[in-house]
N, C-alpha and C positions, 0 to 999 in steps of 0.2 A: 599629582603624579601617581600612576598606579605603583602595585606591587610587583613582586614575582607572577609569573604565569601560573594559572592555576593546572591541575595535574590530577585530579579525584581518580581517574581511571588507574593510576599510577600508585597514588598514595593511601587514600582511604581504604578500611575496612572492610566498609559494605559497597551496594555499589545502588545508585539512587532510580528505584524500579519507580516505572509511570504506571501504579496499581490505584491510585485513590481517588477521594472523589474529584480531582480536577482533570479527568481524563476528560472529560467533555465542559467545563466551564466554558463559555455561562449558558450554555444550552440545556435545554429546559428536556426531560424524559418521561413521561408518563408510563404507567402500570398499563400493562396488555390488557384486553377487555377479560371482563372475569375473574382478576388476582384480586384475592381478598387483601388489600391494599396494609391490613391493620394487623397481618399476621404475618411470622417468620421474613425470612430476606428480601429483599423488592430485586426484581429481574431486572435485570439491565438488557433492555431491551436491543441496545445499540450494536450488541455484539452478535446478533444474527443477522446484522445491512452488510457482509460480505463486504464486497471493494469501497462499501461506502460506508464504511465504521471508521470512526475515530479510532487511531493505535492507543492500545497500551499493552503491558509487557505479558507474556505468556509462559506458563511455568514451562520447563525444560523435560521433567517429568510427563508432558503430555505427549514428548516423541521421543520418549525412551528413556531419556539421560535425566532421571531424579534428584543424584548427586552433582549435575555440574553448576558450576560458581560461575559468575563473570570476572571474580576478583582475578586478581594477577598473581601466578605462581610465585613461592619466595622467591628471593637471588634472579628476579627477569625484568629487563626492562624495554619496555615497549618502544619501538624505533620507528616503526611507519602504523599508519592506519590510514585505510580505504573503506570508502563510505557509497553507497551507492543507495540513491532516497527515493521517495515518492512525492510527488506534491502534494499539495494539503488537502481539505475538502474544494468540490467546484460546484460551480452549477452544472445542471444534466448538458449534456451532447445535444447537437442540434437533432431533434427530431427524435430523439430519446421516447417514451413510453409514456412517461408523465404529461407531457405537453400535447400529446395524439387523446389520450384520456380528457385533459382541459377540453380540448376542442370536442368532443363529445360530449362533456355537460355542456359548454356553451351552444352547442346547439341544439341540446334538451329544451333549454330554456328559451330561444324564442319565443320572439309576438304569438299565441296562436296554441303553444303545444301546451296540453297538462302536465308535464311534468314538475314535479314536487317532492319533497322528501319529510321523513317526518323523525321521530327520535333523535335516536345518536349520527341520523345521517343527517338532521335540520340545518345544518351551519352548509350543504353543497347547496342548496337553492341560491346562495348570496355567495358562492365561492368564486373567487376568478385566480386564473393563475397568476403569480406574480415572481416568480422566478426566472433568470437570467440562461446565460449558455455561456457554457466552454470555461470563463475564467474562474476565477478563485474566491472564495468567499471572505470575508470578514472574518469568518475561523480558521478557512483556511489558510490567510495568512495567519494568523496565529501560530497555528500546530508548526509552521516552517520557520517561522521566526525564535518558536520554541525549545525546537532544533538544534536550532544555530547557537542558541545561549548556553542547550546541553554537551554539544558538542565541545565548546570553548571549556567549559567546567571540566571534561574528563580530559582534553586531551589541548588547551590551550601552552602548556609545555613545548610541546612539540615543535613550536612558532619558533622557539628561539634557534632552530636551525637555518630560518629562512632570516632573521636579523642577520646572523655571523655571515650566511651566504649572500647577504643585500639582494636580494631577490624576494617573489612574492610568488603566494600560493597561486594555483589555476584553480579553477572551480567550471564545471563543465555543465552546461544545459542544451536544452534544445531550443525553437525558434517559435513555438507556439509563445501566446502572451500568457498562457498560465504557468510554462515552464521556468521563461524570462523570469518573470516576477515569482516564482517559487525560489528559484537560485538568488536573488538580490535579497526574499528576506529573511533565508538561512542563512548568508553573507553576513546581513544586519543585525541577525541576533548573533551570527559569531564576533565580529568584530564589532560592533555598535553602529551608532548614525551619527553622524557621517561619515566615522572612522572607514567604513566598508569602501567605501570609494575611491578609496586612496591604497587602501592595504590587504586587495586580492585583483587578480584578473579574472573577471568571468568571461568564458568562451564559453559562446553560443553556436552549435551545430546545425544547420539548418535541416528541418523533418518539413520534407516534403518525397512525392513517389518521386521514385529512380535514383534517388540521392544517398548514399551511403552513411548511415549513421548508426553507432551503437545502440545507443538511447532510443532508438525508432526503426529498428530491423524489419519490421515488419513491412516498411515501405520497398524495401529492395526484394523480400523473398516471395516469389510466386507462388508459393505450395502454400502460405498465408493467406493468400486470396482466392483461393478455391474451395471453394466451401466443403468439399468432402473429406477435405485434410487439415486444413487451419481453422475450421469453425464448427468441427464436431461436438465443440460443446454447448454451442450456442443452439442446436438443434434439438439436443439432449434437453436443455433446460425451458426451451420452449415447449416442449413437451408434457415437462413437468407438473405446470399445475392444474392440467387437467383435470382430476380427482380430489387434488390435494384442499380444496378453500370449498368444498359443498356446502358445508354446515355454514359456515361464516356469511358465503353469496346469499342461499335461503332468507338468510336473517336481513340482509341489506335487503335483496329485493322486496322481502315484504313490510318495507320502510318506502317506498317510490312508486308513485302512481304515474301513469302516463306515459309514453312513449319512449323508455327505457330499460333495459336489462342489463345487468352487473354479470358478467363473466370473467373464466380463470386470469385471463390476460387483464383485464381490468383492473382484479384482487393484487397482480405483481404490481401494475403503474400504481396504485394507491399505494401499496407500501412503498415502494418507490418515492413517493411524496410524503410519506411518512420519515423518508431516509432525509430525502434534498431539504423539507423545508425545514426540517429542525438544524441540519448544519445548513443552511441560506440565512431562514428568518429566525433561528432560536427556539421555535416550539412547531410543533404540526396537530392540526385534529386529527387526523388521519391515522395518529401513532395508535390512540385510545381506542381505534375500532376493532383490532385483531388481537387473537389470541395467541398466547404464548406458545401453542403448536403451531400457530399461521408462523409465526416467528421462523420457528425454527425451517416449518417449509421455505420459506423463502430464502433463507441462509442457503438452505441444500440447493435452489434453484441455482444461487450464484456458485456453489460445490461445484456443480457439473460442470457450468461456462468453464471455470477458470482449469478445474483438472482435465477436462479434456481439449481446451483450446491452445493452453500456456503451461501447462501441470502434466505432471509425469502421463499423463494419458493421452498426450499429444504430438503426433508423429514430427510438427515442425519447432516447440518449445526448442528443445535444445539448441540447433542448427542456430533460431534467432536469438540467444540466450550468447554465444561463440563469440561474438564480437567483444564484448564486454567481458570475458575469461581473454582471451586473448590481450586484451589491454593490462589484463589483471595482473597474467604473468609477466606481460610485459614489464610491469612495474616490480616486479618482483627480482626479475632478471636484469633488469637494467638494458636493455635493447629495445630496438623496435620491434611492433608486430608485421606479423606477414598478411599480404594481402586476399585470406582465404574465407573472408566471411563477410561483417555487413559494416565493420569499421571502416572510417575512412581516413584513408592514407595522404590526404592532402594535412588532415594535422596529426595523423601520428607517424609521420616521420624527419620530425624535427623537434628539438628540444624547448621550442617556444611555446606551440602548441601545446606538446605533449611530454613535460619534463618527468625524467627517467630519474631523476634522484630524489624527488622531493620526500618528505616526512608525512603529511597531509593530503590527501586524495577527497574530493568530494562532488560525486555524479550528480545529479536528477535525471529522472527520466518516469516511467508512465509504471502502473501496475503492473503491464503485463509483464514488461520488460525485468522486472523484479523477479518474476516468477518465472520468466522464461529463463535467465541468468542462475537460480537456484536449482531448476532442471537441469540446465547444463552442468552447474556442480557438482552433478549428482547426488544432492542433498536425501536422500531415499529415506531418512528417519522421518520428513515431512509429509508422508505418503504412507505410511503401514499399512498394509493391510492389502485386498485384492481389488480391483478397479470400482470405482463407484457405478453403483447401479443403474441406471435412467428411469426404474420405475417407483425407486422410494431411496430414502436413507436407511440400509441397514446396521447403518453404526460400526461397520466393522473393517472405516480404513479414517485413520491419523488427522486423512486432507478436509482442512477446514478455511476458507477462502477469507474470512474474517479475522483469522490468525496470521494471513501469510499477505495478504492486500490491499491491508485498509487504508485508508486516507493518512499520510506519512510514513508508511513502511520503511522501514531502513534496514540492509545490511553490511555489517561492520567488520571488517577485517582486521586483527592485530598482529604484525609480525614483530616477535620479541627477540632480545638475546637471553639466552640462559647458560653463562657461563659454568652454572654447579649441575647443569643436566648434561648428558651422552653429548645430544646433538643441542651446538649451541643456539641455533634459530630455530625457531618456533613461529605456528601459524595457530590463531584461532578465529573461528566465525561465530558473530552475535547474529543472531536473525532475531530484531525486536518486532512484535505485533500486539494482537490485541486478545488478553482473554479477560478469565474471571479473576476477582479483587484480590485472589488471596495466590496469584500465579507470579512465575517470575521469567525472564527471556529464556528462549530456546537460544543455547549454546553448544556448538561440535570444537570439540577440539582436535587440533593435528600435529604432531611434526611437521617441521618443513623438510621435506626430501628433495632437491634440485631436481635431480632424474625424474623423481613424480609430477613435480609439476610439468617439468616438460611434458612428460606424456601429456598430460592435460589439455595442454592444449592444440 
């Protein structure tokens, strides 16, 4: 028989940051080419793959707020928490850069052609690609399943209002199979195997175009799919490494004889592959060949995608971001939402679907939708600084796409009571991501003001 529910977000001290080394177990990271392997810190290379890093927690200090805590004010106790996740690591999208790459060595290598490689490139002559599409990796279930166990530790308490109410949590996904099975093994590490199948309802939203879904806004809005307005950043960033990988290309090409050249587009698909197959297959050669500046370029390649396509530089983020506020206060408020954005009112307007009282709230849905949603919040301390550049990083704005996108991103709502404060409810936001070892989550804190959130939404 177990115990009491566990309550760590409630009762502990401290609060259990994912800064150490099992931020990526058991996947294997290799030193950038060049770090003197045997002196000072080893770079953690993982943390410039952008949407394709492993989370771990980022100090709060690096968007302003140095002194905030996740712990819990004296005299407050936490009454609902809303969760809104990312799925774990995947394999690349169909037709992704990586797999356009493969099929360019393999037809290097034909019956016929000279092509050959020699040094640090000698392992591409016998390379083939071996990587999948769209679903979830073996880590990536992990990281969600890991989730689901963290989850249950800080705020497993909470359950005991849905015991007294004989009722069961909803848990919300979308209809893709990497989404499906992201919600089933957050489920799994919340409530265990095979306890999960008994003791949540997962609803599943269906993302396909024309069909209204929070989690997948992107399908309904038009301005999304016009490339001058939804995919400004994708333009941007193609652009980008133009210049950026000379020295590194140089070095490749004069490793390859025969009937091929290594260009800027090339240098992203290999780190690219340097991203996928270490969370696919647990290591990559690929990872060894670039240098800790190629690194950081390619970080900034994905900086632009995501701040100008889903990130405050994005005329349509918000707009797609609305559905998901909108539920938010919903739940806040205890009504239904109105039909002004990209939710769909076939489940939130009824109490089965989409129950207005519960304690526990817990989304999936995609990266961008993350970031579109944090746009919409006007989260503006995850952005300091003036628009990111197109022709280099100058360093001198906040948004870092590795921070705010990585493979399980999560943002965490806690509404408390605080009877010994002014105002007795209170709202605060965790935004967990991924930085350096010695960092800790970015946390805003709010009142709750009724009127304000109305306006909100």
């Amino acid at each position: 028989m177990t115990g009491i529910e566990p309550a760590s977000a409630q009762t502990a001290p401290a609060y259990p940051y994912n800064n150490g080394p099992a931020k990526s177990f058991p996947l294997i990271l290799p030193q950038p080419h060049g770090s003197a392997n045997n002196l000072g810190d080893k770079v953690d290379i993982s943390r410039f793959w952008g949407n394709l890093a492993p989370w771990y927690s980022v100090s709060s200090a690096d968007y302003g707020l140095p002194n905030a805590s996740p712990n819990i004010p004296a005299g407050c106790t936490i009454n609902q928490m809303q969760l809104l996740y990312r799925h774990g690591a995947r394999y690349p999208t169909s037709g992704a850069a990586p797999a356009t790459f493969a099929a360019k060595i393999a037809n290097a290598t034909k019956a016929g052609n000279s092509f050959r490689t020699t040094g640090e490139l000698g392992f591409l002559t016998g390379w083939t690609y071996k990587l999948g599409a769209e679903l979830l990796t073996p880590f990536g279930r992990s990281q969600n399943f890991q989730l689901g166990v963290e989850y249950r530790q800080l705020y497993g308490e909470l359950l005991n209002n849905f015991t007294a109410a004989k009722t069961l949590p909803v848990f919300r996904t979308e209809s893709q199979d990497r989404m499906v099975k992201t919600a089933e093994n957050f489920a799994a590490g919340f409530f265990g195997v095979p306890e999960y199948m008994d003791e949540v309802n997962i609803e599943i939203l269906v993302e396909a175009n024309n069909v209204n879904n929070s989690g997948a806004a992107y399908s309904t809005c038009p301005n999304s799919n016009i490339a001058s307005r939804g995919s400004i950043g994708s333009t941007a960033a193609t652009n980008s490494p133009n210049n950026a990988f000379n020295a590194t290309l140089a070095r490749f090409n004069a490793e390859v004889t025969g009937n091929l050249t290594f260009t800027p587009t090339d240098a992203i698909a290999m780190l690219q592959l340097c991203s996928y197959e270490t969370d696919a297959l647990g290591y990559s050669a690929f990872c060894p060949l670039f240098s800790e500046q190629d690194f950081a370029n390619y970080e900034y390649y994905y900086d632009l995608s995501f701040y100008y396509n889903q990130g405050f530089g994005s005329p349509v983020a918000a707009a797609q971001g609305k559905g998901y506020l909108q539920e938010w206060v919903a739940r806040l408020t205890h009504t239904f939402p109105t039909a002004n954005s990209a939710l769909n009112l076939t489940f939130d307007n009824n109490t089965v679907y989409f129950p207005l009282n519960n304690s526990i709230y817990a989304d999936a849905t995609h990266e961008v939708i993350v970031l579109d949603t944090l746009t919409a919040f006007n989260f503006t301390a995850l952005q300091m600084g003036p628009p990111l550049s197109p022709t280099g990083n100058r360093g001198e704005n906040s948004f870092v796409a590795s921070k705010l996108v990585p493979f399980a991103t999560h943002f965490t709502t806690q509404v408390m009571t605080c009877p010994n404060r002014n105002q007795t409810q209170q709202i605060r936001f965790i935004v967990y991501v991924f930085s350096s070892i010695t960092s800790r989550p970015y946390l805003a804190y709010h009142p709750y003001r009724k009127t304000a959130t109305n306006n909100t939404s």
